[in-house]
C-alpha positions in Angstrom: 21.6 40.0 16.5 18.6 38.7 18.6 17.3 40.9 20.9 14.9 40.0 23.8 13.1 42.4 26.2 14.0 42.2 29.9 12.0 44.5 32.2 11.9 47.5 29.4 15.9 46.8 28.7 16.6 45.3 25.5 19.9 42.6 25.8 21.6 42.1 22.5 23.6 38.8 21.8 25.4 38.4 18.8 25.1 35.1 16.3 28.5 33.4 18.5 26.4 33.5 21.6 23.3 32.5 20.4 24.9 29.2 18.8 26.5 28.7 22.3 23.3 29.2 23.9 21.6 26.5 21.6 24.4 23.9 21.5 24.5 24.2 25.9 20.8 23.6 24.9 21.0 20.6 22.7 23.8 19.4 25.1 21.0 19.6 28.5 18.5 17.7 26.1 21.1 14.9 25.1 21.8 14.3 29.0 18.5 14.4 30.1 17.8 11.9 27.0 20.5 9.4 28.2 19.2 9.9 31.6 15.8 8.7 31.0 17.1 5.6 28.7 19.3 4.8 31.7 16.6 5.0 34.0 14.0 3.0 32.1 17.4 0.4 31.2 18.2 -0.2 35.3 14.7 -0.9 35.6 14.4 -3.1 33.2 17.8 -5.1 33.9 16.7 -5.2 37.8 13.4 -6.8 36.7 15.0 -9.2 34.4 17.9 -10.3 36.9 15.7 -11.3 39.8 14.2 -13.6 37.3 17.1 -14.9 35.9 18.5 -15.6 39.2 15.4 -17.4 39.6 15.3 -19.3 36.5 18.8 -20.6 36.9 18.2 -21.6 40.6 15.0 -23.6 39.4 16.9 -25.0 36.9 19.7 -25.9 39.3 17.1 -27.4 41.7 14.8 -29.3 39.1 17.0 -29.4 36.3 14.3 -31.8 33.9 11.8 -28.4 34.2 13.9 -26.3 32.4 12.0 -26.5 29.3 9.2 -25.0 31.5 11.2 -22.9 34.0 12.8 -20.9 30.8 9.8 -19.9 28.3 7.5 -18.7 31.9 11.0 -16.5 33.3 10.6 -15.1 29.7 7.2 -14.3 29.6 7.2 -13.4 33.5 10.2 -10.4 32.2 8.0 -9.2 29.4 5.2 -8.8 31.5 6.7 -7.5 34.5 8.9 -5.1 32.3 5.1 -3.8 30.6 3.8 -3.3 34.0 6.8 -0.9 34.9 6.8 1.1 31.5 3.0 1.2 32.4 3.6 2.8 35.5 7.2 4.4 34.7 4.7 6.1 32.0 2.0 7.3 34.1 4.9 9.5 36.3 6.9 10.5 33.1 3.9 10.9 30.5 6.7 9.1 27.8 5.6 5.5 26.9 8.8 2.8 26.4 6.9 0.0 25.8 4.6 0.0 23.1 3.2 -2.9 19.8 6.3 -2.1 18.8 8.7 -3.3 21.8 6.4 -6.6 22.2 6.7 -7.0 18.7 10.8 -6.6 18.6 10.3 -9.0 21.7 8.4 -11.5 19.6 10.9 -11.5 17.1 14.1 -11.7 19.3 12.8 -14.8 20.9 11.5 -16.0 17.3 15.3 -16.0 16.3 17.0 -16.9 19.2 14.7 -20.2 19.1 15.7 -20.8 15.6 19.2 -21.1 16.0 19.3 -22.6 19.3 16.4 -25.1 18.6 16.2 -25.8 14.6 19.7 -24.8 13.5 21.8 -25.8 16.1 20.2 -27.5 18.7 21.8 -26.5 21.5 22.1 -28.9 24.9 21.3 -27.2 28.3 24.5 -26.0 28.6 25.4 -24.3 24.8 21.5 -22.7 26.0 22.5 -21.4 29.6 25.3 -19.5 27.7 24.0 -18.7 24.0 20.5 -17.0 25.7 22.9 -14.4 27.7 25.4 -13.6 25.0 22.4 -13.4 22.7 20.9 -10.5 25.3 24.3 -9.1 26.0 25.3 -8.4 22.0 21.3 -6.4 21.9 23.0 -4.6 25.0 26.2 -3.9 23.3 24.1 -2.5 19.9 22.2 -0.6 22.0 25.2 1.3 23.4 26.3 2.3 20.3 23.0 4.6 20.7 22.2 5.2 24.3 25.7 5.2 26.4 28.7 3.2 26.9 27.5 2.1 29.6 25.2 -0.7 27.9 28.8 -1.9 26.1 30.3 -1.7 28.8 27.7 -3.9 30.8 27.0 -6.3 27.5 30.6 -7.4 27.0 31.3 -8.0 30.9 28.6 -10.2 31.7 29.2 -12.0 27.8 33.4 -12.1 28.9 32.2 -14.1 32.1 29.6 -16.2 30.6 32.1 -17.4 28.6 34.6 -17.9 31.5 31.6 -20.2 33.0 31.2 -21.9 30.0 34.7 -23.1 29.5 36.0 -23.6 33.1 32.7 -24.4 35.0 31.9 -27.8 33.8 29.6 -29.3 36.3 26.3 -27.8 37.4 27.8 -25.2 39.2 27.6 -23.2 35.9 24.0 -22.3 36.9 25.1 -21.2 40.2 27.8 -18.8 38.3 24.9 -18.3 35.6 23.0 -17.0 38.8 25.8 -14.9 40.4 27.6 -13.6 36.3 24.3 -12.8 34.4 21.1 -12.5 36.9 23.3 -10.6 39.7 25.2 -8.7 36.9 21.9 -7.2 35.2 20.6 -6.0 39.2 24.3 -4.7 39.9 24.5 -3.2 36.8 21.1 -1.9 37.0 21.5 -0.3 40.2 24.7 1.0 39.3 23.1 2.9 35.9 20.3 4.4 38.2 22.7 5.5 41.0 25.9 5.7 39.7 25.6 7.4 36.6 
């Protein structure tokens, strides 16, 4: 029995309360836990739909600048998404995005050039849909951890890249590359800081 002074009265709970009391406990930190991952995620997948809508668009318009348009979106969402952990940080006092992060960065891109580039080298199309499936299945791992949510979000916007892919064969595939993966991240984004 625990006992805890309240204004000179003395309230005994037994052992079944007190493992209630700590479980409603670890339950409140859980929530709060999934809430901040969300919140720091929606920012994060607003940032890096705006430039994805971009980047297809560009690509859409001036199609033979890809191979520029792609690696500065990249970099642009890195540095953009390190800005906002910055000052997501300064309000929370919790840092996201640390050596770390840039480093798991550095090596997703590392890989992701590997295959598409050395292995299997990809045309502009196998790229505009290997680069978002590739994002999408870190999404859906990441779910596993944080919330359904992130599978939820990862398999959608892979199920209709792959639509795209296999019924949108002219250049209107970066137009639904737009809409599917740039507009899905800020939907989805929005909807994990407001609907959730």
């Amino acid at each position: 029995m625990i006992a805890s002074g309240v204004q000179g009265n003395s309230i005994m709970i037994d052992r079944k309360e007190a493992s209630a009391a700590l479980s409603d406990i670890n339950d409140m930190v859980r929530r709060v836990r999934q809430s901040r991952i969300y919140d720091l995620a929606s920012q994060f997948m607003v940032v890096a739909g705006v430039f994805v809508i971009a980047g297809n668009l560009a690509t859409y318009i001036a199609p033979r600048y890809a191979l520029y348009i792609w690696p500065s979106i990249n970099v642009l969402t890195i540095v953009v998404s390190g800005v906002v952990s910055t000052f997501d940080s300064r309000r929370t006092g919790l840092r996201s995005f640390d050596f770390r992060v840039f480093v798991a960065f550095v090596l997703f891109y590392a890989f992701g050039l590997l295959c598409t580039g050395v292995l299997g080298h990809f045309g502009p199309r196998q790229m505009g849909t290997f680069w978002p499936i590739y994002f999408m299945l870190f999404y859906c791992i990441a779910g596993l951890w944080f919330g359904r949510a992130l599978i939820y979000i990862g398999l959608g916007i892979t199920v209709l890249t792959l639509i795209g892919y296999f019924f949108i064969t002219t250049d209107l595939f970066l137009i639904w590359m737009a809409m599917v993966n740039g507009g899905g991240l800020i939907l989805s984004g929005l909807w994990m800081r407001w609907g959730e």
